[in-house]
Jmol script that loads the backbone (N, CA, C; Angstrom):
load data "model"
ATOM      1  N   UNK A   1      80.207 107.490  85.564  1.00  0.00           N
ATOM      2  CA  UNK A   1      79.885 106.555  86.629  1.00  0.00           C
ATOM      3  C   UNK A   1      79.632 105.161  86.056  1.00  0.00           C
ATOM      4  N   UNK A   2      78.953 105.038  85.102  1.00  0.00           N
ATOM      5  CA  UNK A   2      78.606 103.890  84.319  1.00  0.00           C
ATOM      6  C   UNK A   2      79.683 102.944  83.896  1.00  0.00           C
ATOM      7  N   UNK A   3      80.966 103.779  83.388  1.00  0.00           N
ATOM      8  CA  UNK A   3      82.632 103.375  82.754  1.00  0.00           C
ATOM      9  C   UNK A   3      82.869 102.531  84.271  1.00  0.00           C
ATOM     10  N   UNK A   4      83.283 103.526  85.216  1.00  0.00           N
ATOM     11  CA  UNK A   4      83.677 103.024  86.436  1.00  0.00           C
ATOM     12  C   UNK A   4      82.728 101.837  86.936  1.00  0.00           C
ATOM     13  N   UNK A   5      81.619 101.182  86.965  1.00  0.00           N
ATOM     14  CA  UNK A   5      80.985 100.331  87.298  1.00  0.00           C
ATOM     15  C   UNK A   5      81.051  98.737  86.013  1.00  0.00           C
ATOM     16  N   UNK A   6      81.127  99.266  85.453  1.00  0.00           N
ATOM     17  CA  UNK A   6      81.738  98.421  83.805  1.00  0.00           C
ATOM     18  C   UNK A   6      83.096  98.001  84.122  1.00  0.00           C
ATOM     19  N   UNK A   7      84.144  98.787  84.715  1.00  0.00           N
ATOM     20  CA  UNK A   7      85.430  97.899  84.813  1.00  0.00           C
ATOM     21  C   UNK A   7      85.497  97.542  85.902  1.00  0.00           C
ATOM     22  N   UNK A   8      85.150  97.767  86.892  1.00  0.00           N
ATOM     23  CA  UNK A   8      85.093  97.387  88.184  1.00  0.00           C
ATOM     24  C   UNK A   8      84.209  95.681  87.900  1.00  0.00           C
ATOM     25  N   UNK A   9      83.363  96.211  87.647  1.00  0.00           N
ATOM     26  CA  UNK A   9      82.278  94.371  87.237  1.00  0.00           C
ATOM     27  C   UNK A   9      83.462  93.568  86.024  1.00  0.00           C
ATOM     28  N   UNK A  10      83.954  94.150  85.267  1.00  0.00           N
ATOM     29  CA  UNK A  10      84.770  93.418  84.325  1.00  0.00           C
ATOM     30  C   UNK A  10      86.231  92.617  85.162  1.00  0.00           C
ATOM     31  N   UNK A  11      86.771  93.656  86.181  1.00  0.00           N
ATOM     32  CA  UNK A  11      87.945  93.144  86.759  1.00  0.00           C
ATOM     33  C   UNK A  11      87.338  91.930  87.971  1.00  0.00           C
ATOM     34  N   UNK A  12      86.454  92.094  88.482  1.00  0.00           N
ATOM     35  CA  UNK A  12      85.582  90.967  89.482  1.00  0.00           C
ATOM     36  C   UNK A  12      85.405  89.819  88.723  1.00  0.00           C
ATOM     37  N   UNK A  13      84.982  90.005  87.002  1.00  0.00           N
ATOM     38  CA  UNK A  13      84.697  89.009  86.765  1.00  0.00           C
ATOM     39  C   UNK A  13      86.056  87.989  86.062  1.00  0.00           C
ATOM     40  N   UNK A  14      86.530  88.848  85.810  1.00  0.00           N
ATOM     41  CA  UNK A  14      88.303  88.060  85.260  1.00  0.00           C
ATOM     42  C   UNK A  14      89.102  87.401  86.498  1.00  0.00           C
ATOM     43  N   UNK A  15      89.420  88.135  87.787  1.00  0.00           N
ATOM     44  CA  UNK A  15      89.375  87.521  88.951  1.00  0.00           C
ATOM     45  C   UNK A  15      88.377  86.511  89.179  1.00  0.00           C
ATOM     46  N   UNK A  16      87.719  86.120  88.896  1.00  0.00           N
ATOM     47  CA  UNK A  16      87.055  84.998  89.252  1.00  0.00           C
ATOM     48  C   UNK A  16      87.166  83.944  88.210  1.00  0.00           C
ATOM     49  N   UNK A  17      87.110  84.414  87.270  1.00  0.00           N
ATOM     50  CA  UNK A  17      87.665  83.096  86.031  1.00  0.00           C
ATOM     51  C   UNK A  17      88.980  82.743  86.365  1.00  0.00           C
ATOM     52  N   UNK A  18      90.287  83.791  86.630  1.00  0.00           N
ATOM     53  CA  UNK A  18      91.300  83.182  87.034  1.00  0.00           C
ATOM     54  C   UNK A  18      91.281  82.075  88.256  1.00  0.00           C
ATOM     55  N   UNK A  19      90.666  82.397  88.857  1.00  0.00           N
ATOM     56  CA  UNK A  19      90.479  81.921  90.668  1.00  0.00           C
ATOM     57  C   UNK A  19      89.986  80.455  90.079  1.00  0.00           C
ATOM     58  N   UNK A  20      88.755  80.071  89.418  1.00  0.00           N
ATOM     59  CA  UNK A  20      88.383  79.144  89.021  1.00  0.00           C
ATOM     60  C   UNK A  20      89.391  78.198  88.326  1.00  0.00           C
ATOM     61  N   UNK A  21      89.796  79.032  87.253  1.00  0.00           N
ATOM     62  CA  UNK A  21      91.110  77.987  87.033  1.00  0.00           C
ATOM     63  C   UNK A  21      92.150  77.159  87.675  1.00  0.00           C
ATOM     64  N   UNK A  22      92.782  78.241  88.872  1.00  0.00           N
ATOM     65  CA  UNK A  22      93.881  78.397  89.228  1.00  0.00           C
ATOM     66  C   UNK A  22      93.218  76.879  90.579  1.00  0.00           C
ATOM     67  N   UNK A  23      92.052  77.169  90.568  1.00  0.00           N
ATOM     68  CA  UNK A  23      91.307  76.172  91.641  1.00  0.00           C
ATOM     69  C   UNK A  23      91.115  74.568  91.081  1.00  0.00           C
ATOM     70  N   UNK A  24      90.923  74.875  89.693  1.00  0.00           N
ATOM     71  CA  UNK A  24      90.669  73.338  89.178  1.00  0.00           C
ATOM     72  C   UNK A  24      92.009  72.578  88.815  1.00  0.00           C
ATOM     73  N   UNK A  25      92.956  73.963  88.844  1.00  0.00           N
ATOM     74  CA  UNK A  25      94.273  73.020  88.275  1.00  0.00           C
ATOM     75  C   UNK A  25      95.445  72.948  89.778  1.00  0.00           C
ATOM     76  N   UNK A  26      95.397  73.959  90.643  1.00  0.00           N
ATOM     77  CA  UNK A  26      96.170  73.485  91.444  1.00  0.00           C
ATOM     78  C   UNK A  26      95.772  73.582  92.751  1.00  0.00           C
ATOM     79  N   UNK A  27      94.179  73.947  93.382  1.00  0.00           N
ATOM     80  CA  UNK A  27      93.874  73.970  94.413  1.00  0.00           C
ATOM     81  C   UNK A  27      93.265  75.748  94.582  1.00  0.00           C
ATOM     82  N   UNK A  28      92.565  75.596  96.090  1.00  0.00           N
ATOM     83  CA  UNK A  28      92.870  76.707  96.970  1.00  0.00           C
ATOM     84  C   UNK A  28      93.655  77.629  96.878  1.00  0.00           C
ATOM     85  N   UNK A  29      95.029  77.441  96.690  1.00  0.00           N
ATOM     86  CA  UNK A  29      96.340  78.194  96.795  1.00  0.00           C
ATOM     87  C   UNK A  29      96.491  78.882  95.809  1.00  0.00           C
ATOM     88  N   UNK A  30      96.658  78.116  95.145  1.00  0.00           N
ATOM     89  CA  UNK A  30      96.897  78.750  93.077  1.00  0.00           C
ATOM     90  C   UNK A  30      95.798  79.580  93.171  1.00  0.00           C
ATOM     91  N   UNK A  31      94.800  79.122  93.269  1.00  0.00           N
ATOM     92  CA  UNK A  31      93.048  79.993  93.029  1.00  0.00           C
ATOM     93  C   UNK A  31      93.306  80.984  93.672  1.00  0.00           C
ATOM     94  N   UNK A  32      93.329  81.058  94.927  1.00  0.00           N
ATOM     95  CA  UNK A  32      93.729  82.443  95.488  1.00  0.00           C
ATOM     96  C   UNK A  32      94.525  83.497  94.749  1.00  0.00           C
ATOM     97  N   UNK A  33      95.879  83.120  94.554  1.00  0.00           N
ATOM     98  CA  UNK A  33      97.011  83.873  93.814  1.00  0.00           C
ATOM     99  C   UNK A  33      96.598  84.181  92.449  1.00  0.00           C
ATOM    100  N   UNK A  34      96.191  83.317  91.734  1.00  0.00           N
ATOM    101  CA  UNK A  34      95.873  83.607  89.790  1.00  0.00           C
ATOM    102  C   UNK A  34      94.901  84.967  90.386  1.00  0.00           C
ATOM    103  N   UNK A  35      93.838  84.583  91.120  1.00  0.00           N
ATOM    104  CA  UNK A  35      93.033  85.947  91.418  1.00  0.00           C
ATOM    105  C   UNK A  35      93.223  87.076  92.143  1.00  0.00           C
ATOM    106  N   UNK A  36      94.199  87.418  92.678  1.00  0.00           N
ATOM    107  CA  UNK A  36      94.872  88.327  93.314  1.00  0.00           C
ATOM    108  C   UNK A  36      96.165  88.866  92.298  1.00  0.00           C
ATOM    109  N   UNK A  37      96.387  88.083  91.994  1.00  0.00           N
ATOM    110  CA  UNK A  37      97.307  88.192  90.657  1.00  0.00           C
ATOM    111  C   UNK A  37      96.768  89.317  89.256  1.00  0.00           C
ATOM    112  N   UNK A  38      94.987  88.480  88.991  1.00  0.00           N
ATOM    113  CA  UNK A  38      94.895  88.957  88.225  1.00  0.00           C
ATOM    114  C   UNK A  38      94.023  90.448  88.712  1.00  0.00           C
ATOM    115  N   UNK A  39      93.683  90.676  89.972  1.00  0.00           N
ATOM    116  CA  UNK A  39      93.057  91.901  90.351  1.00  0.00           C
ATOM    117  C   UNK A  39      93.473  93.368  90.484  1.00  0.00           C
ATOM    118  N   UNK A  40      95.095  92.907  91.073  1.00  0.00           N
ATOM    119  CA  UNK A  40      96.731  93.930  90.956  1.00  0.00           C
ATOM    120  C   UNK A  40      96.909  94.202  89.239  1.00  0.00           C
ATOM    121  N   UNK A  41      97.079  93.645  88.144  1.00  0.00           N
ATOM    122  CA  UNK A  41      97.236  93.724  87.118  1.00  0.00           C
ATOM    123  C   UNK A  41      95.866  94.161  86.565  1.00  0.00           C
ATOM    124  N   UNK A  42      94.813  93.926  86.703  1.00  0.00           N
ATOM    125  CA  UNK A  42      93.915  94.499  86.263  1.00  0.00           C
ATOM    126  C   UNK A  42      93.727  96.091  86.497  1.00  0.00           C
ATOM    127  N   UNK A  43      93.701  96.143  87.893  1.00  0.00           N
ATOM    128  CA  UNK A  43      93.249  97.895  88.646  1.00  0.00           C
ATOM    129  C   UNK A  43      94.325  98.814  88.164  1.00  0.00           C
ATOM    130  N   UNK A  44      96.039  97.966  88.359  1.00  0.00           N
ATOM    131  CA  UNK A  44      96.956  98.952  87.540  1.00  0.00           C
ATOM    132  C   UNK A  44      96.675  99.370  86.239  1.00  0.00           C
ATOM    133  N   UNK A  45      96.144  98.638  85.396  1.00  0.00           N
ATOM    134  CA  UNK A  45      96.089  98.755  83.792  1.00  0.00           C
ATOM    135  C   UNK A  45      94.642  99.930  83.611  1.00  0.00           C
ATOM    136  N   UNK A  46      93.863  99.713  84.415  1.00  0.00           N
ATOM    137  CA  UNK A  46      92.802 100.790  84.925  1.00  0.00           C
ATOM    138  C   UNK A  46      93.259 101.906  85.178  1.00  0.00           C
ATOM    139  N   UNK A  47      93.502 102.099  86.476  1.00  0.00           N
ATOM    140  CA  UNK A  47      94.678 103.195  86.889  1.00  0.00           C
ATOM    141  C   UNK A  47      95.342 103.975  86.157  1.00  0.00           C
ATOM    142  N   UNK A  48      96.187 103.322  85.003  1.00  0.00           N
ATOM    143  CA  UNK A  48      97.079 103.383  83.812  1.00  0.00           C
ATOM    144  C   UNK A  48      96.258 104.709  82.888  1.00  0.00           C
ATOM    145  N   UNK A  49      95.778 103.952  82.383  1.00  0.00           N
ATOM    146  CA  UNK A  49      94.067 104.759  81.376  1.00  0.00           C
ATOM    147  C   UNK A  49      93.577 105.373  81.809  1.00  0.00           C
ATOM    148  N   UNK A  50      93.480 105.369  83.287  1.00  0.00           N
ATOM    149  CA  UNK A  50      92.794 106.983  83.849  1.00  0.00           C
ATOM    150  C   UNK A  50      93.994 108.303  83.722  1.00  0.00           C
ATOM    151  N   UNK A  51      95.179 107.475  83.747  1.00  0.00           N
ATOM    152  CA  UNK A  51      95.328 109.012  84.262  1.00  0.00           C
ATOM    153  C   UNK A  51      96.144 109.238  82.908  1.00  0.00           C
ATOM    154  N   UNK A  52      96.281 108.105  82.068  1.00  0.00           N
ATOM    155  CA  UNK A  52      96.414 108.501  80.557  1.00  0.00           C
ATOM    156  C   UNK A  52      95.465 109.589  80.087  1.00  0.00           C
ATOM    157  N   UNK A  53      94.393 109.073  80.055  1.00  0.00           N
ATOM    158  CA  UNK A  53      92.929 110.259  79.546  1.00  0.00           C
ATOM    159  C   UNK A  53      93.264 111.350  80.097  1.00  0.00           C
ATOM    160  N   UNK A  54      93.854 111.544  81.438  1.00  0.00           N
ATOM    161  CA  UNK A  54      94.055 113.026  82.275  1.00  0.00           C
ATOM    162  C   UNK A  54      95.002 113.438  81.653  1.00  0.00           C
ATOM    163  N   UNK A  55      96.219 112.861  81.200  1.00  0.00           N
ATOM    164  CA  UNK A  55      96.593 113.800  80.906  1.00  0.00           C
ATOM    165  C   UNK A  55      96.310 114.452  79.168  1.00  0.00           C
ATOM    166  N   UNK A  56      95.356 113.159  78.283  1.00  0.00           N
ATOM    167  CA  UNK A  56      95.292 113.913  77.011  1.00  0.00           C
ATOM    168  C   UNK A  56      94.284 115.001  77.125  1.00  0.00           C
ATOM    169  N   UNK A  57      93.375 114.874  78.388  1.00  0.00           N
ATOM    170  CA  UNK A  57      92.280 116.170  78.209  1.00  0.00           C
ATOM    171  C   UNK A  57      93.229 117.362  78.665  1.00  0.00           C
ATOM    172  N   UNK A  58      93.960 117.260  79.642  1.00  0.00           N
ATOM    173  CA  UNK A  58      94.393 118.295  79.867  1.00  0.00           C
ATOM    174  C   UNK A  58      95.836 119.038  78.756  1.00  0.00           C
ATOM    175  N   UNK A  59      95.957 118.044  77.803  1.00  0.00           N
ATOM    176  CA  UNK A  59      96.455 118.818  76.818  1.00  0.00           C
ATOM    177  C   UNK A  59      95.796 119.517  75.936  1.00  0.00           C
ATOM    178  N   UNK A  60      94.548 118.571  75.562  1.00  0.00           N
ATOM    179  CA  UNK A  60      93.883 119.193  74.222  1.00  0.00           C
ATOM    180  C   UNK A  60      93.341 120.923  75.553  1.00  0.00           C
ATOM    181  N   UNK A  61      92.758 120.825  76.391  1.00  0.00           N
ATOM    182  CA  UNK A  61      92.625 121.913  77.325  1.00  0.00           C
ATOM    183  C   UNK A  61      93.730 123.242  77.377  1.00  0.00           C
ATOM    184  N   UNK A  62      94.637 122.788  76.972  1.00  0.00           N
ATOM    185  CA  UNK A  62      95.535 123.868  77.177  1.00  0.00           C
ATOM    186  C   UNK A  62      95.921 124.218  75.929  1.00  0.00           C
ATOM    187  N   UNK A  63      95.934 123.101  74.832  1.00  0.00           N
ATOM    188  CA  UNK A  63      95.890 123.236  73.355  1.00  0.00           C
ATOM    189  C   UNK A  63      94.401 124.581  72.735  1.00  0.00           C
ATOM    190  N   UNK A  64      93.516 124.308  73.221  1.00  0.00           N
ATOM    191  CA  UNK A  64      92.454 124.902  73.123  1.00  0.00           C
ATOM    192  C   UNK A  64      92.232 126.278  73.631  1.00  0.00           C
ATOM    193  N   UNK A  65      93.047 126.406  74.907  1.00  0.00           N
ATOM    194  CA  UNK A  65      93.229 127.711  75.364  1.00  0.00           C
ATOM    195  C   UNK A  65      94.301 128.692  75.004  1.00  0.00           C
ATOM    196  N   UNK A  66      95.317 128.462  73.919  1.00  0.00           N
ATOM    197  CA  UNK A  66      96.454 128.830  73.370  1.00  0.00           C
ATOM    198  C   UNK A  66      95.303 129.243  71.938  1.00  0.00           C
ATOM    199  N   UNK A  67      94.506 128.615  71.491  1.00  0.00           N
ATOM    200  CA  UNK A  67      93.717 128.789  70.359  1.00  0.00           C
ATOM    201  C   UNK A  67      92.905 130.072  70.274  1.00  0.00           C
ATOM    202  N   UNK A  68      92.502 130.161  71.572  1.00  0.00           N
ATOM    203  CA  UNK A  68      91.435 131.056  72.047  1.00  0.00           C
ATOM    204  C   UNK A  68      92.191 132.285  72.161  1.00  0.00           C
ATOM    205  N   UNK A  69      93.521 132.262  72.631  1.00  0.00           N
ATOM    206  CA  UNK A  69      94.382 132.853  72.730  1.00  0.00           C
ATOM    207  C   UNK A  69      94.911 133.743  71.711  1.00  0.00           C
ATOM    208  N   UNK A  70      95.033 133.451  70.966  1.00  0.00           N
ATOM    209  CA  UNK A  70      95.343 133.607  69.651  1.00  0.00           C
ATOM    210  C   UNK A  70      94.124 134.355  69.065  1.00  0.00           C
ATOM    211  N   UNK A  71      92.967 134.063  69.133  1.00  0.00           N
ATOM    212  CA  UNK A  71      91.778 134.814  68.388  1.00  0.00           C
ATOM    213  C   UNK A  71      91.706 136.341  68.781  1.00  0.00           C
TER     214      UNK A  71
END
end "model"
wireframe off; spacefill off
backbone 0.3
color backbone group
């Protein structure tokens, strides 16, 4: 729960540095987009790593039960 509250606060806060930028250099508009921009690319790359980890637990899991298997 802690992981999930850590990237969630990490992707809010990169969206907002983009937004800030995107605000001082080309307005409203840009600011909007750099931060929507960077919120889609963030949650995918999240997303990504979750279900990366799923699938290495569920190898070493089945790796482990072939072991047991064996004994």
């Amino acid at each position: 729960m802690n992981r999930l509250i850590a990237e969630s606060l990490a992707c809010i806060i990169i969206a907002t540095l983009f937004f800030m930028c995107g605000y001082l250099f080309g307005g409203v508009r840009l600011g909007v987009f750099s931060a929507t921009l960077s919120l889609s690319s963030s949650l995918g790359y999240c997303h990504g790593m979750r279900d990366g980890e799923k699938n290495e637990r569920e190898k070493q899991r089945i790796k482990w039960k072939s072991v047991r298997e064996r004994l």
